[in-house]
Structure formats: C-alpha cells, structure tokens
VMD Tcl script that builds the backbone (N, CA, C; Angstrom):
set m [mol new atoms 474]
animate dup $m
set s [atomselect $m all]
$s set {name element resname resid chain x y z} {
  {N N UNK 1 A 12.217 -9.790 -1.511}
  {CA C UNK 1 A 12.542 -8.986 -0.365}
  {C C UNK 1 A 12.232 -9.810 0.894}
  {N N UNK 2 A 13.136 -9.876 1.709}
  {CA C UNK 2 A 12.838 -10.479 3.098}
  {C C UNK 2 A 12.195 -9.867 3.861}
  {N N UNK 3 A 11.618 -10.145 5.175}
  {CA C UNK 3 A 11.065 -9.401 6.386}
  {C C UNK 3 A 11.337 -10.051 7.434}
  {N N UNK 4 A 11.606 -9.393 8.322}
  {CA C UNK 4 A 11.486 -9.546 9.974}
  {C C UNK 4 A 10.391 -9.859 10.822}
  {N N UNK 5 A 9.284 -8.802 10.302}
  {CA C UNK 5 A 8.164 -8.815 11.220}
  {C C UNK 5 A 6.734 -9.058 10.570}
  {N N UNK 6 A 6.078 -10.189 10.474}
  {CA C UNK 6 A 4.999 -10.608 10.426}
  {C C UNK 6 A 3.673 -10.371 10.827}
  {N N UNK 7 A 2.347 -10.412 10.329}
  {CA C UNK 7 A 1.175 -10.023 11.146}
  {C C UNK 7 A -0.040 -11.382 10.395}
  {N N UNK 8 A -1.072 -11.321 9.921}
  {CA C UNK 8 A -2.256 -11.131 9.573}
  {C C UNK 8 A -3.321 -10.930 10.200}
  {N N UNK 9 A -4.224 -9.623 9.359}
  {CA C UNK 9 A -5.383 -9.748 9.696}
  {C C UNK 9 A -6.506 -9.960 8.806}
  {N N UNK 10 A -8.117 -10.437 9.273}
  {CA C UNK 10 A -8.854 -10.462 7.899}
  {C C UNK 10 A -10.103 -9.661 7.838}
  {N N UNK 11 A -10.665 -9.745 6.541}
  {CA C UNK 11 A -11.344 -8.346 6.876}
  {C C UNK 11 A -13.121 -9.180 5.777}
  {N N UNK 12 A -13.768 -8.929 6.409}
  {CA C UNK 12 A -14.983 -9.615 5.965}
  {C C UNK 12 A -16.152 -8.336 4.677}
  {N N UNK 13 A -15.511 -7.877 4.725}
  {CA C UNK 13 A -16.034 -6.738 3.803}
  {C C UNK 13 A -15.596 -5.029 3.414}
  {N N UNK 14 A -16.039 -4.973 2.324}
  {CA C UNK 14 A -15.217 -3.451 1.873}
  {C C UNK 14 A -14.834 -2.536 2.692}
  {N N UNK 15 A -15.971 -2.053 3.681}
  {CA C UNK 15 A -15.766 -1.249 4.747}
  {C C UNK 15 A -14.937 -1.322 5.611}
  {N N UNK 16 A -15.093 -2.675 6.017}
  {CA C UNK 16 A -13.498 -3.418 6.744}
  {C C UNK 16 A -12.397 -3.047 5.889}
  {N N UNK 17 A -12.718 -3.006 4.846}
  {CA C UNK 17 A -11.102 -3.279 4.200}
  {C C UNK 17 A -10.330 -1.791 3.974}
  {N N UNK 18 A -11.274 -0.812 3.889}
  {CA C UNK 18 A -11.190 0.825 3.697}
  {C C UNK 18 A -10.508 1.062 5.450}
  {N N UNK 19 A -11.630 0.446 6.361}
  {CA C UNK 19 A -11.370 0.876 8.187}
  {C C UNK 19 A -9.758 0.423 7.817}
  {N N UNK 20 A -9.454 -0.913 8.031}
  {CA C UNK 20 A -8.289 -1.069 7.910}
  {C C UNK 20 A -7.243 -0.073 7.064}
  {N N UNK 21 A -7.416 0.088 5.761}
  {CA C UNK 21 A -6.392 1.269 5.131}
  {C C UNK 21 A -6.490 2.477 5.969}
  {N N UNK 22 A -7.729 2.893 6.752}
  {CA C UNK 22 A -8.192 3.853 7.127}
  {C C UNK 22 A -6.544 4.003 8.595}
  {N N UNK 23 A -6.753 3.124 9.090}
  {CA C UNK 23 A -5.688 2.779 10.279}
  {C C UNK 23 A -4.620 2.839 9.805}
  {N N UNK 24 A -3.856 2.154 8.317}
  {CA C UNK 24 A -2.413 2.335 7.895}
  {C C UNK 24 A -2.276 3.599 7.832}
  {N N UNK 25 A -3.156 4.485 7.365}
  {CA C UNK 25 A -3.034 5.859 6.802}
  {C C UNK 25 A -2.558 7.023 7.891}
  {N N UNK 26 A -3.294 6.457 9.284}
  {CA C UNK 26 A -3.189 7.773 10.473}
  {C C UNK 26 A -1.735 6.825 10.866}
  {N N UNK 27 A -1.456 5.816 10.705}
  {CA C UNK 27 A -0.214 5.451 11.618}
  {C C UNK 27 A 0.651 5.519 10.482}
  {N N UNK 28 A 1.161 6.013 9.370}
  {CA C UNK 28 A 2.569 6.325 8.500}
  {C C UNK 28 A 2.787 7.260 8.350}
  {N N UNK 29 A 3.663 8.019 7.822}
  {CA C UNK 29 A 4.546 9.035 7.616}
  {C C UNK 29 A 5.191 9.270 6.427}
  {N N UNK 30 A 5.509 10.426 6.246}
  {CA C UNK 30 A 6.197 10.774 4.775}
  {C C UNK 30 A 7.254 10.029 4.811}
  {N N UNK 31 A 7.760 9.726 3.896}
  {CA C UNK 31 A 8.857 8.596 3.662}
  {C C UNK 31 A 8.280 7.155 3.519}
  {N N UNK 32 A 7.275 7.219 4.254}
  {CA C UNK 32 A 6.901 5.651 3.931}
  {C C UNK 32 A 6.688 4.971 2.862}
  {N N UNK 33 A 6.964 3.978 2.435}
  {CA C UNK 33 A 6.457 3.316 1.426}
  {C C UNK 33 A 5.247 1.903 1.297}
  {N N UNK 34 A 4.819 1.845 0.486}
  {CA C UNK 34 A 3.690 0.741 1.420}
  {C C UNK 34 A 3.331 -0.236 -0.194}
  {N N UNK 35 A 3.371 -1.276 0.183}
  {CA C UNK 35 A 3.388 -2.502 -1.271}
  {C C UNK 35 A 2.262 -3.083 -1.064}
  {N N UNK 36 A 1.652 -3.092 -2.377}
  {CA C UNK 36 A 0.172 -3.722 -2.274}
  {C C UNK 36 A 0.742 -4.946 -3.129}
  {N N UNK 37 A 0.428 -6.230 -2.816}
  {CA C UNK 37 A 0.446 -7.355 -3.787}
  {C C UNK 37 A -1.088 -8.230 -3.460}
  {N N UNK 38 A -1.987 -8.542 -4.653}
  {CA C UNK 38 A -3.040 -9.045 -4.488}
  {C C UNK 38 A -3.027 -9.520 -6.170}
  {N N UNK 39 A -4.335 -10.626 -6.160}
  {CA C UNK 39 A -4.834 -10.761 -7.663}
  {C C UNK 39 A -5.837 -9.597 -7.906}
  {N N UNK 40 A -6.282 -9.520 -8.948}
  {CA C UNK 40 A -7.195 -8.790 -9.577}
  {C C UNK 40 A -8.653 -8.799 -8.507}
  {N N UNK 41 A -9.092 -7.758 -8.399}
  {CA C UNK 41 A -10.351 -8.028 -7.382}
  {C C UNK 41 A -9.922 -8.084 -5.654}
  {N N UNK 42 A -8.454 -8.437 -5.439}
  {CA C UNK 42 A -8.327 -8.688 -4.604}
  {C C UNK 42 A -8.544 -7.695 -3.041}
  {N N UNK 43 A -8.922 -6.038 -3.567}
  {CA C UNK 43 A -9.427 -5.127 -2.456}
  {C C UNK 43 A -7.850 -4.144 -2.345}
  {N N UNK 44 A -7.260 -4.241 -3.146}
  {CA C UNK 44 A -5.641 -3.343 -3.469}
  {C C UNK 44 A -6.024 -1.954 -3.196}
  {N N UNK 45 A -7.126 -1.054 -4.351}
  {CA C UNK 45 A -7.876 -0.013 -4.288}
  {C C UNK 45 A -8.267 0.302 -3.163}
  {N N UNK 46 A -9.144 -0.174 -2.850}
  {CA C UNK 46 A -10.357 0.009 -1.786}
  {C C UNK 46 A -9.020 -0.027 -0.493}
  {N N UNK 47 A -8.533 -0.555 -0.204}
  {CA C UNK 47 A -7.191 -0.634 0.946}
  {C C UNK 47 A -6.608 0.683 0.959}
  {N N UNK 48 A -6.459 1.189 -0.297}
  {CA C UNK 48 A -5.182 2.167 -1.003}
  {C C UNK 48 A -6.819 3.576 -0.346}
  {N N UNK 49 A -7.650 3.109 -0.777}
  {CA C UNK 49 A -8.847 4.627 -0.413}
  {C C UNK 49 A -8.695 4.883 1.124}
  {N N UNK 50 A -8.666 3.929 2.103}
  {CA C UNK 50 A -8.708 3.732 3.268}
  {C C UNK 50 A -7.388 4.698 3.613}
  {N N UNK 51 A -6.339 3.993 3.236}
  {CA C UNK 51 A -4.731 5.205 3.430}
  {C C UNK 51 A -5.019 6.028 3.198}
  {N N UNK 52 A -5.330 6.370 1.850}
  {CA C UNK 52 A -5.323 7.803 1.263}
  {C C UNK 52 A -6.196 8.639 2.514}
  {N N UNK 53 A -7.600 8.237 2.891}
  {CA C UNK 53 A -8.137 9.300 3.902}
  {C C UNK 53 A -7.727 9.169 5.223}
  {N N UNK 54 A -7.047 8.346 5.564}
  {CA C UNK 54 A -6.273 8.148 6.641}
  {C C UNK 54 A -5.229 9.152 7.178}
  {N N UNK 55 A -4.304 9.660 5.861}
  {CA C UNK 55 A -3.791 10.272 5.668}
  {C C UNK 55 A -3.765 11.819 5.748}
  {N N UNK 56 A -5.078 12.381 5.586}
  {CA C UNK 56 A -6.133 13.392 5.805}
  {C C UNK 56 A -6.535 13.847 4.511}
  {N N UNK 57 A -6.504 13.062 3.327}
  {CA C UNK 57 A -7.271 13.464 1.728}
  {C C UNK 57 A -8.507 12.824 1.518}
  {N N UNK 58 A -9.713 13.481 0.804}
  {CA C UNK 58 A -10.566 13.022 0.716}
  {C C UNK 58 A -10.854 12.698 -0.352}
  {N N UNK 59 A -10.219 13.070 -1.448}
  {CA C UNK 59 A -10.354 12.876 -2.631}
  {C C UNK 59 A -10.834 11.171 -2.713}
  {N N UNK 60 A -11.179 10.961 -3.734}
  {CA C UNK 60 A -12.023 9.898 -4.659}
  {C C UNK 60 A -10.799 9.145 -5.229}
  {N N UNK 61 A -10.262 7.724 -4.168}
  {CA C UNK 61 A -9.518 7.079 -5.076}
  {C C UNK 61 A -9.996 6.296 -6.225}
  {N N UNK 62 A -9.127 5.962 -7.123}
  {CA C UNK 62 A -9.492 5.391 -8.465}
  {C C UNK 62 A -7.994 3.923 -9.083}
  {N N UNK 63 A -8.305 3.598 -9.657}
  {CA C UNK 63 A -7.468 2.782 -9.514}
  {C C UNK 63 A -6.353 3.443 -10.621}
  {N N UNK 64 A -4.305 3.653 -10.637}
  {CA C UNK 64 A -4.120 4.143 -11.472}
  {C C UNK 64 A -3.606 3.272 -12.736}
  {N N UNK 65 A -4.403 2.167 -13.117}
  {CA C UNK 65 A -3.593 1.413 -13.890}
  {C C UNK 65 A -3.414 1.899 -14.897}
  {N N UNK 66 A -4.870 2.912 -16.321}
  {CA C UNK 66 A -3.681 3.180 -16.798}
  {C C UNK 66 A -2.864 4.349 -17.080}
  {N N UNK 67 A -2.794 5.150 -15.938}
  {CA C UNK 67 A -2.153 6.627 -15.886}
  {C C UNK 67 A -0.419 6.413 -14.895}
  {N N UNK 68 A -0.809 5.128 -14.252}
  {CA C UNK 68 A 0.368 4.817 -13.715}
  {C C UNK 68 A 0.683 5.157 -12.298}
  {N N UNK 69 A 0.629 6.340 -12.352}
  {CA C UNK 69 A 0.457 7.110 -10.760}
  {C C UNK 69 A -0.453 8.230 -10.547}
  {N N UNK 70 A -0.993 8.259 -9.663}
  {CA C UNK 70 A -1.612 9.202 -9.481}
  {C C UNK 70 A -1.616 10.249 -8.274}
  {N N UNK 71 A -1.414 11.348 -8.126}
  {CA C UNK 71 A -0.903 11.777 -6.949}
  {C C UNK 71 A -1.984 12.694 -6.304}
  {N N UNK 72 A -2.289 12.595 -4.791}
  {CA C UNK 72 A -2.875 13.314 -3.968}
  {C C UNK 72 A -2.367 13.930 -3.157}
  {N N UNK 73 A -3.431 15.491 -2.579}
  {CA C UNK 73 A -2.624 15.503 -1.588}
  {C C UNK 73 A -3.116 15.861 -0.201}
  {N N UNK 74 A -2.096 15.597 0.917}
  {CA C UNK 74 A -2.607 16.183 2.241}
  {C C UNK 74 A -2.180 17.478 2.288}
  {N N UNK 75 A -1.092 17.020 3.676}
  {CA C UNK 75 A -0.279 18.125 3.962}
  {C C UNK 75 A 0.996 17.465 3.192}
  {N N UNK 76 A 1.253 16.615 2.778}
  {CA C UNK 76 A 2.478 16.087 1.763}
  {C C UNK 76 A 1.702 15.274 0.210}
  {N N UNK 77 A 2.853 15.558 -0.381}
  {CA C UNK 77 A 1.744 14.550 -1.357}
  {C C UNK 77 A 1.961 12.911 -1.002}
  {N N UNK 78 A 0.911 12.236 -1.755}
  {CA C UNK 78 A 0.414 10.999 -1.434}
  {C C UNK 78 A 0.315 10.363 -3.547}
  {N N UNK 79 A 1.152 9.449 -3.581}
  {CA C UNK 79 A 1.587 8.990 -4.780}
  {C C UNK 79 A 1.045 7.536 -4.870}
  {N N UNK 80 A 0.059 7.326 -5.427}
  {CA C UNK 80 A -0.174 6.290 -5.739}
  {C C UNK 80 A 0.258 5.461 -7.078}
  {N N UNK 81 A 0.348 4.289 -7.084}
  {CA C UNK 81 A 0.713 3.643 -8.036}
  {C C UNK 81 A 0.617 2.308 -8.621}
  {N N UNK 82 A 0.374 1.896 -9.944}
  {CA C UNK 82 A 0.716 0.826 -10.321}
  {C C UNK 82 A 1.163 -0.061 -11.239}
  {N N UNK 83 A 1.847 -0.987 -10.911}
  {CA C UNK 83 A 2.446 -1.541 -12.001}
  {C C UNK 83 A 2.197 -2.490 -13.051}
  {N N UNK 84 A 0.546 -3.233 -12.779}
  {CA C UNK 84 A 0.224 -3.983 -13.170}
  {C C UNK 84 A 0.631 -4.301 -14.932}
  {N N UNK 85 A 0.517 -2.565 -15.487}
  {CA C UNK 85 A 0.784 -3.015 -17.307}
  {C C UNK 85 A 2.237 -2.859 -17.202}
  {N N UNK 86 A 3.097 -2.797 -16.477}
  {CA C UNK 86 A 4.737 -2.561 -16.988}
  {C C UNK 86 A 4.844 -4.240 -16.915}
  {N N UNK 87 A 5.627 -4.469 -17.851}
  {CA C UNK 87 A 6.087 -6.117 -18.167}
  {C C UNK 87 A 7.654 -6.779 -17.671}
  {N N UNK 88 A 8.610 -5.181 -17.690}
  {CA C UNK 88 A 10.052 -5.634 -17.554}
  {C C UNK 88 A 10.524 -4.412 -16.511}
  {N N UNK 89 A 11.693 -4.723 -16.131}
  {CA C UNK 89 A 12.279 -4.138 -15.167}
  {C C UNK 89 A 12.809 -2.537 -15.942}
  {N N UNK 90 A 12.650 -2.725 -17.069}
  {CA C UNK 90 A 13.256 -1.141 -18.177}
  {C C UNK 90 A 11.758 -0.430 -17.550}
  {N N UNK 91 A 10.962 -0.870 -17.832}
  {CA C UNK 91 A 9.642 0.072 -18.305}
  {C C UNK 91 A 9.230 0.524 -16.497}
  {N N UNK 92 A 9.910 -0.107 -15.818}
  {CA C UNK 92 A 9.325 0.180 -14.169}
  {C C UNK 92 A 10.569 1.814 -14.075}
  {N N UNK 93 A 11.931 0.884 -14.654}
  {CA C UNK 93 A 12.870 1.702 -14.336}
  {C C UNK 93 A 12.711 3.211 -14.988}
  {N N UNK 94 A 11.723 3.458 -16.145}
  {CA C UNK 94 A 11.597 4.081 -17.032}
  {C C UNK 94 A 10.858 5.183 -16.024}
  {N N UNK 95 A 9.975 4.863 -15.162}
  {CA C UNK 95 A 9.597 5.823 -14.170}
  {C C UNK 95 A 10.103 6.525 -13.542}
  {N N UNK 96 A 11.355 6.198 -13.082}
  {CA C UNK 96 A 11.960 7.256 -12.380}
  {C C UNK 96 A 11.561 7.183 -11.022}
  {N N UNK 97 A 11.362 5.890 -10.557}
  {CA C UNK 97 A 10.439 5.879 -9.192}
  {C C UNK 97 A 11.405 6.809 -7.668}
  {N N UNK 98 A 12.475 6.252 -8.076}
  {CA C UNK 98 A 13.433 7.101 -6.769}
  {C C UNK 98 A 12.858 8.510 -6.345}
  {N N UNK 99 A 12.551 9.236 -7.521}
  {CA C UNK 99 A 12.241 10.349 -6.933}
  {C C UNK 99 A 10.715 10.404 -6.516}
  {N N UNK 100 A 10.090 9.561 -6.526}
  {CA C UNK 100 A 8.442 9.480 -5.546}
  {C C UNK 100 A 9.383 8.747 -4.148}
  {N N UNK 101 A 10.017 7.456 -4.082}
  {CA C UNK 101 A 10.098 7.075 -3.496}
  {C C UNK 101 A 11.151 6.885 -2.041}
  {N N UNK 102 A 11.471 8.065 -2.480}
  {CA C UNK 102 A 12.740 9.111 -1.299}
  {C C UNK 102 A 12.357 10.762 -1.623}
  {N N UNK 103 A 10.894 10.799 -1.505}
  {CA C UNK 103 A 10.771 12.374 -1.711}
  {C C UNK 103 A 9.953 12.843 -0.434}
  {N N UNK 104 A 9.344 14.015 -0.921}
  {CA C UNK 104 A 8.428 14.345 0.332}
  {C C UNK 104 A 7.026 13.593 0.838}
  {N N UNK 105 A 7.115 12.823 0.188}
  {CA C UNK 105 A 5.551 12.104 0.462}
  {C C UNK 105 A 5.427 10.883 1.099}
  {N N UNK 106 A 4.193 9.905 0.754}
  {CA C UNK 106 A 4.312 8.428 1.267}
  {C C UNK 106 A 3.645 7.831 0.052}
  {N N UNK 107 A 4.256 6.955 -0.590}
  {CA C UNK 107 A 3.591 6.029 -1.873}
  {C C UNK 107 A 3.570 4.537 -1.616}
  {N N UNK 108 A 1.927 4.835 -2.223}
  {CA C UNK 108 A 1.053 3.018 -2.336}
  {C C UNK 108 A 1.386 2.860 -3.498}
  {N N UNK 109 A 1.861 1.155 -3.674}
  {CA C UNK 109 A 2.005 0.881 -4.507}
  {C C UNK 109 A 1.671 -0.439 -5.089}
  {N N UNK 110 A 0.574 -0.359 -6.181}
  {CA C UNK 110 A -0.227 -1.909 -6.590}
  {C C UNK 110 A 0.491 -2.589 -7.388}
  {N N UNK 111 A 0.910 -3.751 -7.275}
  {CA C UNK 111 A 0.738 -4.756 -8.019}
  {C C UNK 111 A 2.661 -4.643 -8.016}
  {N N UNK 112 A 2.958 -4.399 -6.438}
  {CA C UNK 112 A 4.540 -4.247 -5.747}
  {C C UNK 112 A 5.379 -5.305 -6.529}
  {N N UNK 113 A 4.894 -6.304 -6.622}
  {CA C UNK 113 A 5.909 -8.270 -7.028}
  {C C UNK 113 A 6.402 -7.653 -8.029}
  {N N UNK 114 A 5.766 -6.826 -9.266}
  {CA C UNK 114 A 6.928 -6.520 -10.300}
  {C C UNK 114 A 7.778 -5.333 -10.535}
  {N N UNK 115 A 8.032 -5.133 -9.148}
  {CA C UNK 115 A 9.272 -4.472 -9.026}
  {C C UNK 115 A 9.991 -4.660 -7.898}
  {N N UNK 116 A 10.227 -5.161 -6.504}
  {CA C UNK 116 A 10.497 -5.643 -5.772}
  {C C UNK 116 A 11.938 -5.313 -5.533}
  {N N UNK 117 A 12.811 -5.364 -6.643}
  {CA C UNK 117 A 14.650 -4.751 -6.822}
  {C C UNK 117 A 13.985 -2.989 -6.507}
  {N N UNK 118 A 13.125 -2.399 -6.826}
  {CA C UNK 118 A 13.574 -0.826 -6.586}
  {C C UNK 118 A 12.907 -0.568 -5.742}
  {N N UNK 119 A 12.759 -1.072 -4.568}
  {CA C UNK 119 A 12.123 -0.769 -3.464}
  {C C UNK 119 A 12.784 -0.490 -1.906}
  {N N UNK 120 A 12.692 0.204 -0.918}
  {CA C UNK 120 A 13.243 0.068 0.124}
  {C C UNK 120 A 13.417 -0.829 0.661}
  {N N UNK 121 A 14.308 -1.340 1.512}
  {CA C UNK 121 A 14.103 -2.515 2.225}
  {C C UNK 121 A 13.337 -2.354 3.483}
  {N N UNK 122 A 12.951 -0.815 3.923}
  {CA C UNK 122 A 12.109 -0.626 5.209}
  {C C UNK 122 A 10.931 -0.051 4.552}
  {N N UNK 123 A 10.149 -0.676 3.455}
  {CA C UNK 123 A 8.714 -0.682 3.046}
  {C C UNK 123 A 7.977 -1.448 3.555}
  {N N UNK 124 A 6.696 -1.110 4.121}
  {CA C UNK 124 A 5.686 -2.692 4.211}
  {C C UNK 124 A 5.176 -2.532 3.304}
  {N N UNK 125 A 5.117 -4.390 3.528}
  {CA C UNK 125 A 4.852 -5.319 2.446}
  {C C UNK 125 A 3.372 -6.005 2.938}
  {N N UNK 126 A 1.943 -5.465 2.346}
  {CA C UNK 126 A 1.363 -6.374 2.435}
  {C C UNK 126 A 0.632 -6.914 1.255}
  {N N UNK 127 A 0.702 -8.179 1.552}
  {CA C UNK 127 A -0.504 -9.134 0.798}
  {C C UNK 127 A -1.549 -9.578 1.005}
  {N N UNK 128 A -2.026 -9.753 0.103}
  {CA C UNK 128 A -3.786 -9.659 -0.072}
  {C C UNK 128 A -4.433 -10.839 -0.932}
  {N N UNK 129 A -4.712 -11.665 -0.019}
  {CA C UNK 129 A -5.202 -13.012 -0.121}
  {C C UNK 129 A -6.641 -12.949 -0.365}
  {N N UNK 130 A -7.644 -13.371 -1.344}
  {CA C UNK 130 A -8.888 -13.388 -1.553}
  {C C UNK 130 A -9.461 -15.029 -0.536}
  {N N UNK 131 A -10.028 -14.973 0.396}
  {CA C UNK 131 A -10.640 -16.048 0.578}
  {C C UNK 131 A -11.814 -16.187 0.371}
  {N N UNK 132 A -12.855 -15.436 0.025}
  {CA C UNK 132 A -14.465 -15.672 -0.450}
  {C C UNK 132 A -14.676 -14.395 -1.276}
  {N N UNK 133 A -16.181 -14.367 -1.638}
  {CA C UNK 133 A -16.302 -13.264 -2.798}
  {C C UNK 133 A -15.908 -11.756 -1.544}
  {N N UNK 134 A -16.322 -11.951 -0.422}
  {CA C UNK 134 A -16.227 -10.750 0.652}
  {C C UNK 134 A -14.641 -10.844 1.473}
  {N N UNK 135 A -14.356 -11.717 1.690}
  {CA C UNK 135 A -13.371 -12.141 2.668}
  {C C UNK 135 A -12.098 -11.694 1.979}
  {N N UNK 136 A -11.300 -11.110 2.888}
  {CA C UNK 136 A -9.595 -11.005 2.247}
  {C C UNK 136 A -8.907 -11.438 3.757}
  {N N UNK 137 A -7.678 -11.949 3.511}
  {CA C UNK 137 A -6.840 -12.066 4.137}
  {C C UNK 137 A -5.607 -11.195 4.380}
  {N N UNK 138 A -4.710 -10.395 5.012}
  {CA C UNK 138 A -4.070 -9.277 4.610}
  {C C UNK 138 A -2.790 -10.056 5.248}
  {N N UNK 139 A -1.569 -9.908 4.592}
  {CA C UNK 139 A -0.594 -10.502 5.437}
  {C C UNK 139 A 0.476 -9.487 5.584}
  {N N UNK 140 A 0.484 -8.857 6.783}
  {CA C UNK 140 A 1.462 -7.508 6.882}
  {C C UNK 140 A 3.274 -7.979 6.774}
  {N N UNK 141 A 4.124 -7.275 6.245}
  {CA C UNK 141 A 5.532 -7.713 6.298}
  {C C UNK 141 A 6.065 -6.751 6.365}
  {N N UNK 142 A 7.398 -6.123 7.515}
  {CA C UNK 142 A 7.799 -5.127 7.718}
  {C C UNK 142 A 9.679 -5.435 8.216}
  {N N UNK 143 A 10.518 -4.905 8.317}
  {CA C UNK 143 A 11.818 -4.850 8.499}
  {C C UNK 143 A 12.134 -3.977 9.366}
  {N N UNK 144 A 11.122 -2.356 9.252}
  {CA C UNK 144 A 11.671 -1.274 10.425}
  {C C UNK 144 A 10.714 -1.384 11.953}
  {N N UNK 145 A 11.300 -0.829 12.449}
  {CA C UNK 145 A 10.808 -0.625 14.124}
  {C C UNK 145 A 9.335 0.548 13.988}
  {N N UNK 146 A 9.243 1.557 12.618}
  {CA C UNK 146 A 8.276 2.566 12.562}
  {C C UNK 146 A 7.220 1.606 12.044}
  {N N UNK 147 A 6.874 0.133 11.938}
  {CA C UNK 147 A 5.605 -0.025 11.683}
  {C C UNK 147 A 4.769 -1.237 13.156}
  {N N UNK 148 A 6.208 -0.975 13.642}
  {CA C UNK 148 A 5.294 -1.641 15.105}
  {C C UNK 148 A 4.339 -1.245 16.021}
  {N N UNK 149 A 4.148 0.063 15.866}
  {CA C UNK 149 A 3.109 1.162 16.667}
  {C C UNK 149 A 1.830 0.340 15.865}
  {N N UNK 150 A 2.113 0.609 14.158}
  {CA C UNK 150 A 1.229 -0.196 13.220}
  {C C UNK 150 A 0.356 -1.098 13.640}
  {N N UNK 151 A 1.380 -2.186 13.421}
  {CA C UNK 151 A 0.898 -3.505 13.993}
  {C C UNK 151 A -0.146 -3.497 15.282}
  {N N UNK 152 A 0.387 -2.802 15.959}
  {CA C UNK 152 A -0.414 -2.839 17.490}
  {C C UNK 152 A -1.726 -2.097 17.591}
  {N N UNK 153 A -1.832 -1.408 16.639}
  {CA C UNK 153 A -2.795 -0.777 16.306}
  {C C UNK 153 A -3.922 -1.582 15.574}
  {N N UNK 154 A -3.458 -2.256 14.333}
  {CA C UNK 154 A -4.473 -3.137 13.830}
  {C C UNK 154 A -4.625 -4.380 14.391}
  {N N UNK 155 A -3.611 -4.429 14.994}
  {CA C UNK 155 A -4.430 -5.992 15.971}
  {C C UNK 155 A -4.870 -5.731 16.911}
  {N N UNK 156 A -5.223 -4.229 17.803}
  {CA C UNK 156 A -6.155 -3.920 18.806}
  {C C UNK 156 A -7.494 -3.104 18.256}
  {N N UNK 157 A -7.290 -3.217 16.827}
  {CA C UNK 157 A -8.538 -2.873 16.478}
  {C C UNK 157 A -9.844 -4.197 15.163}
  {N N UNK 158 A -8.927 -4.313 14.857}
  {CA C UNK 158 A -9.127 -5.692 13.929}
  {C C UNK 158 A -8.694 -7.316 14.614}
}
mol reanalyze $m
mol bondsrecalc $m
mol representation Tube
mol addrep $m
C-alpha cells in the first residue's frame, strides 16, 4: 500500500506508548481503520490499549491472537484484531473482514503486512520499530486529509 503523508514519533516507554494510542483514539472516528505492523514485543497491544481508551472504553485490552478479534465497546463498537496465525490470503479472506471494516465502528489491526490487499486505501498505517528494550520508533502513514488534525496533534504533544 502506498502513502502520501508521513510522520515519526518515538516513545521511550509503555506509558508513552499507551499516551500516544491514548491521542490516536480521541482523534479517529468510526470508519476508521488503523494498521499495526511491528515484530513480536514490539508495543502493537499496549498502542492498541491506548486507542481503545482513547476512544472512551475502559475495558482491559488483551492481545487477540488467538481468538482473532476481539470487540469492544464505546458509543460504537471498537474491533480489534489480528493476524499474526493466518498464513494465506484464504484464511484472512475467510474472516469476512469487509463487514468490520466498512461497518459501524473503528478497527485496530495487528500484524496489518499480512493482509495489506483487503484494506482501505484511506487506513493509517503505522509501524513500529523496536530500538532498545524501552524505546519504539512509530512511523505514521496516511493517504486521507482526516488524519492530519492527527498528525498535528502528536507532534504537538510528543
């Protein structure tokens, strides 16, 4: 998937990394879609907890690897997800994602790279770079004009 609009920011510890989701969460909207790509460890979760209460849920995120999705809610639901155990493009397709992902809600989604064909093209895209056991690097990627408020937001706060 290509992008238009570029960012990074970095975040020196968990709390940072939650504040930050904490900020994606009050600045998106139903419809949104949002791509987590990181290695293992890389702070995907802990990012995804930050949205989720951002969002206005308090619930206890968890990671859904192996239930697949897991859904919360606000005032819309909030669909989390991941793909890490699907292997082929059948078993992603086997989900049925269209209908989370043009419905009433906004869905996170871990381990985005292996599915990338069923995705919007106005999703952000970020990645999640490990640089020390604390340190992440976040690299924001966006195509629509609704995540520039975003942007301006985490680079006047981060």
């Amino acid at each position: 998937m290509e992008f238009n609009n570029r960012f990074c920011i970095n975040s020196n510890s968990e709390e940072v990394t939650i504040q930050i989701g904490n900020v994606i969460g009050e600045n998106i909207a139903i419809g949104d879609v949002v791509l987590l790509v990181g290695d293992l460890g890389a702070g995907k979760t802990k990012l995804t907890q930050g949205i989720v209460n951002g969002l206005g849920c308090s619930d206890f995120v968890r990671s859904p690897t192996f239930v697949l999705i897991t859904e919360y809610h606000a005032d819309f639901p909030i669909y989390h997800m991941d793909l890490y155990r699907l292997d082929t493009s059948e078993s992603i397709d086997r989900l049925f994602l269209d209908e989370y992902l043009y419905g009433d809600g906004v869905c996170v989604i871990e381990w985005a790279d292996k599915g990338d064909e069923f995705f919007p093209k106005d999703s952000l895209m970020i990645r999640i770079e490990t640089l020390s056991e604390t340190s992440r690097k976040f690299s924001f990627n966006f195509n629509t004009e609704s995540f520039k408020e975003l942007k301006e937001k985490l680079k006047g706060e981060f």
